[in-house]
N, C-alpha and C positions, 0 to 999 in steps of 0.2 A: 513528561508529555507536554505536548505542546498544543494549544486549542486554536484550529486553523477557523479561519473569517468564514468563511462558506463554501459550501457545494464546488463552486468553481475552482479555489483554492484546493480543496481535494481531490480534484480528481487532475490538477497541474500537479501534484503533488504524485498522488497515483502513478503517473506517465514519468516520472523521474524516478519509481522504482522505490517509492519510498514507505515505511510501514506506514499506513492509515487503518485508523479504527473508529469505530461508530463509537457513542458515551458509556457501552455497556460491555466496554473489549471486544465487538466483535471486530474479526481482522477482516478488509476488503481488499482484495485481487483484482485488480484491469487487468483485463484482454482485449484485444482488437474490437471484439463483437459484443463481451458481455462481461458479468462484474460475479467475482464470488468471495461469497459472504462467508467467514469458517467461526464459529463460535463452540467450543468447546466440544469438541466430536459431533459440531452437525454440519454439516456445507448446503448453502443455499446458489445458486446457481440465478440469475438474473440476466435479461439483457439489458442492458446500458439505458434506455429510455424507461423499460419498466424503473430499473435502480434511480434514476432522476425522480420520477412521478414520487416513488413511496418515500424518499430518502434526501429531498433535496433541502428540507429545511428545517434537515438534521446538525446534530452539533459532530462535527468530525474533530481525530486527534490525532499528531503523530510523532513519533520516538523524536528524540533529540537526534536532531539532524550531522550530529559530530557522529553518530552511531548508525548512519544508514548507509551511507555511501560509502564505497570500497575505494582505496586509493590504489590505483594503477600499476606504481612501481610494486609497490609490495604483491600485488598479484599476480606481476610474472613472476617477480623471484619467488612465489609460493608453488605454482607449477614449475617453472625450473627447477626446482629441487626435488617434486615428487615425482617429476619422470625422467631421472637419471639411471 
């Protein structure tokens, strides 16, 4: 894991699709409109300004970056293969 600079750093990060997590594994989801929080069978559901206000100077963390992003080729040739 890796321990991102701030608030703004996470939520660029966010927008790139990337896992971020608050210091206590909760996992956080951007959407358009609003942000959700999944920790361990509960979902919290926020919008984006409330998630700033309570969260912004929070310590955020996220997977090793060799492990988040999908590489392209291999993702057609994984659908080309399962819908032959």
């Amino acid at each position: 894991m890796i321990k991102l600079k701030d608030y703004d750093e996470a939520i660029a990060y966010l927008k790139e699709g990337a896992a971020v997590f608050l210091e206590d594994r909760t996992r956080i989801i951007l959407s358009a409109k609003s942000v959700l929080l999944i920790k361990k069978g509960s979902r919290y559901k926020l919008g984006i300004e409330d998630f700033k206000e309570l969260y912004a100077k929070s310590s955020f963390y996220c997977d090793d970056l060799k492990e988040v992003f999908i590489d392209d080729d291999k993702d057609r040739e994984y659908y080309a293969f399962r819908h032959k």
